[in-house]
N, C-alpha and C positions, 0 to 999 in steps of 0.2 A: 496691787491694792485697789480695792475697787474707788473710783472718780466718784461724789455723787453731786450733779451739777445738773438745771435745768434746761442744759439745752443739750443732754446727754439724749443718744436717737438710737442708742441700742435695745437691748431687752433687759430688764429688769424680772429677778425674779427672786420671789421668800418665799420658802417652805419651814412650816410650824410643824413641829411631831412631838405628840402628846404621850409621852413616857412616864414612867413610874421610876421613883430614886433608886428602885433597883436596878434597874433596864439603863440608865439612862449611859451611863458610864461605858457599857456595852453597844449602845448605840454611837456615841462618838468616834470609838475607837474603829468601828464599821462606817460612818464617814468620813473619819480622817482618814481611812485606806483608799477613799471611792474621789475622796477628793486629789489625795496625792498621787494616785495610780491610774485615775481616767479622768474625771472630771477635767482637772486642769489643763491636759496634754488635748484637748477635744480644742477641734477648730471655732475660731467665733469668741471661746472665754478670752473673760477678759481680768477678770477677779471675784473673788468673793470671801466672806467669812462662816464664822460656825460660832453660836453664841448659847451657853448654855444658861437657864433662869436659877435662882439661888437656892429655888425648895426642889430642885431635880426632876420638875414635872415636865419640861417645857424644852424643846432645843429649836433654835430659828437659824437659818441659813438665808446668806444672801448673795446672791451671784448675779455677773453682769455678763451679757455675750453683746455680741454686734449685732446678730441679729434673732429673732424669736427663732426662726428655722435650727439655726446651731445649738441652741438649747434643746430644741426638739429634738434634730439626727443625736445630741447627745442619749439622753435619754432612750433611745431605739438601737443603740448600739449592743451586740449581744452582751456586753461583759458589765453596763448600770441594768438590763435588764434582770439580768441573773441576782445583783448586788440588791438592788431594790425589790427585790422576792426575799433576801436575808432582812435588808430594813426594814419591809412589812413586817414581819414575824418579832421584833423586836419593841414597837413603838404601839399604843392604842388608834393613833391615826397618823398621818402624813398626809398634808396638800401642798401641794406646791403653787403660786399665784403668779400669776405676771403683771409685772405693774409701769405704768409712766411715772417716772420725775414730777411731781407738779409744784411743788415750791420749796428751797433749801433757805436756811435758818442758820447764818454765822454768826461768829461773837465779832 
């Protein structure tokens, strides 16, 4: 379960993909396999989620590694490069961002 804490020194990364309520269902199901079959077993993760928006347009993902490089070699690896040629084809866009921690907000 991803940590989210400001003295976290890992990599932070959200990807937003701009689907249609028809697609979008079909997109999940192609990264819940990319997350349970490579993504997580890749060196460096650490956690993350898959968050879908209410009107079906919108999916955000959120993952942690240790380091930006391990995000990276993931990503380069032949079997998310193949996978991410089927998520193209399926969403209007995908970016993926890296981001720092810069203030967390408890009750």
């Amino acid at each position: 379960m991803p940590q989210i804490s400001q003295d976290f020194e890992g990599q932070t990364v959200i990807t937003t993909f701009e689907v249609t309520p028809g697609t979008a269902h079909d997109l999940l199901d192609a990264l819940t396999d990319a997350w349970k079959d490579v993504i997580s077993k890749q060196p460096g993760f650490l956690g993350g989620a898959v968050h879908l928006n209410d009107a079906q347009t919108r999916i955000a993902t959120y993952s942690q590694w240790t380091a930006r490089g391990d995000y990276q070699a993931m990503l380069r690896t032949p079997e998310m490069r193949s996978r991410n040629r089927v998520i193209n084809q399926l969403c209007r866009s995908f970016e993926p961002v890296m981001y720092e921690v810069q203030t967390v907000y408890e009750k």
